[in-house]
C-alpha positions, 0 to 999 in steps of 0.5 A: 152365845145364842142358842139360835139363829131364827129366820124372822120372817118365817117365823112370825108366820107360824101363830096363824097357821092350823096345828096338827097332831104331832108329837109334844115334848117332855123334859121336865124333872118329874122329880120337881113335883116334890119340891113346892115352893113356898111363897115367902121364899119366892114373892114374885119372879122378874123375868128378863128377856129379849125383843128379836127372838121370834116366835120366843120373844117378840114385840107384835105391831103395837109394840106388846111383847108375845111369844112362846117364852113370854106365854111360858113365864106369865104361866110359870107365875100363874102356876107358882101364884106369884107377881110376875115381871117380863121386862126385854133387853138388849141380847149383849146386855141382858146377861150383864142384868140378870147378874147384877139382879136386876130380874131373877131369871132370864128366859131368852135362849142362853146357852147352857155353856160351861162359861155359862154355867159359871154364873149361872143355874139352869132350870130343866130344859123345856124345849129340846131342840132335835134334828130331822129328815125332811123330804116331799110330801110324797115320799113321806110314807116311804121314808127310810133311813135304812134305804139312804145310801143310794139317796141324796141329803142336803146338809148345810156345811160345816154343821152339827146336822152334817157330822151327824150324817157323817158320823152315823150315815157314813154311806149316804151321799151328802150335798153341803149347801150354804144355808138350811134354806137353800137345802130346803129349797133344793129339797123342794126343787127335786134336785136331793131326795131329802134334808136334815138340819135343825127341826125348829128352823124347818118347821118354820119353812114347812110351814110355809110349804105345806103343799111340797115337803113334810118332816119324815122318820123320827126326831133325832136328840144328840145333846153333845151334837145340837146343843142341851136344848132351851131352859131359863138361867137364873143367878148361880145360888139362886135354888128357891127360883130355880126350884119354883120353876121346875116345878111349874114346868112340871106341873104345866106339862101335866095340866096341858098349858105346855102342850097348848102352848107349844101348839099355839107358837108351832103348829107343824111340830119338830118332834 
């Protein structure tokens, strides 16, 4: 199962807007500094991926795969100093090759579910994945999340997002919309005082309406509730990848290409 259900067009919006100061993520075992890989045991590393991921993984006009997660793998290689290999599938076969070792590592958004986690190891989670408040930009400064009770919030229906607020919010007043855009654009219209749904998928919609609305309060990380976040699977046994990996998260997080990338492929930030 795919971890998200991205809205195409406003996230190819997003490589060409301004970044902002914002907040950048860190999941990376700090541990995985002592693990070097040697290069005999990891040559090079075969990564698989998918075509209709944006701003993850997606071909550009001229038919050149781009994005977030093909950016991480070259650096990941670079780091690691091995041969790197980006090769994109199908989403229902992508799976099926990394288990008959036809690439060594599959960075394209696989759940880490327990069916999952049967055939496959997960490296640490690069990129978690919170739930966030949103309301116009005016109200922004006065944002409390303490003072919701006599407020309306935009959930969509039957979400993660909405038994969150039910579960920890049981006294704010929630209108179930069909899609997070439409709670967005009901934010936008004045007809609920704020939003709260996925970060990542509003991020790409802020984006877009800069002059209206803008995240408020903190980022919220319930793992059992949104889901673990992103990471790269690699065939179950596979350890010296898996360890490579690691260590190249941690490393480009302490020499700032995560943090440059992030920034590239996000400029208004979810966290």
């Amino acid at each position: 199962m795919r971890l998200l259900g991205l809205i195409t067009a406003l996230a190819l919006a997003v490589s060409g807007a301004p970044a902002f100061a914002q907040a950048l993520p860190y999941h990376a075992d700090p541990s995985a500094r002592e693990i070097l890989p040697g290069s005999t045991a990891v040559p090079a590393i075969r990564f698989l991926t998918t075509a209709d991921f944006p701003p993850f993984n997606f071909r550009d006009a001229s038919g050149e795969m781009i994005g977030f997660n093909v950016d991480l793998a070259k650096a990941i290689c670079a780091e690691v100093n091995v041969a790197c290999t980006i090769q994109a599938w199908p989403w229902e076969q992508a799976t099926d090759a990394l288990a008959d070792n036809q690439g060594d590592a599959l960075i394209a958004g696989l759940e880490m579910s327990q069916a999952n986690g049967a055939a496959f190891d997960f490296s640490a989670t690069y990129m978690a994945l919170p739930g966030r408040f949103a309301t116009r930009a005016a109200d922004v400064a006065d944002f409390d999340i303490d003072a919701l009770s006599d407020k309306t919030v935009a959930v969509r229906r039957g979400s993660a997002h909405q038994a969150f607020m039910q579960r920890y919010l049981p006294d704010v007043p929630l209108q179930e919309v069909d899609t997070e855009l439409a709670g967005l654009a009901a934010l936008k219209a004045s007809n609920v005082d704020a939003f709260f749904g996925d970060a990542l998928r509003a991020s790409f919609w802020l984006n877009e309406n800069l002059d209206c609305c803008s995240f408020a309060g903190s980022a919220y990380f319930r793992p059992a509730l949104f889901g673990e976040g992103l990471s790269i699977a690699v065939p179950a046994g596979h350890d010296a990848i898996r360890h490579a990996i690691d260590w190249a998260l941690v490393r480009l997080k302490d020499n700032g290409v995560l943090d440059e990338l992030y920034l590239r492929w996000f400029p208004v930030g979810f966290y």
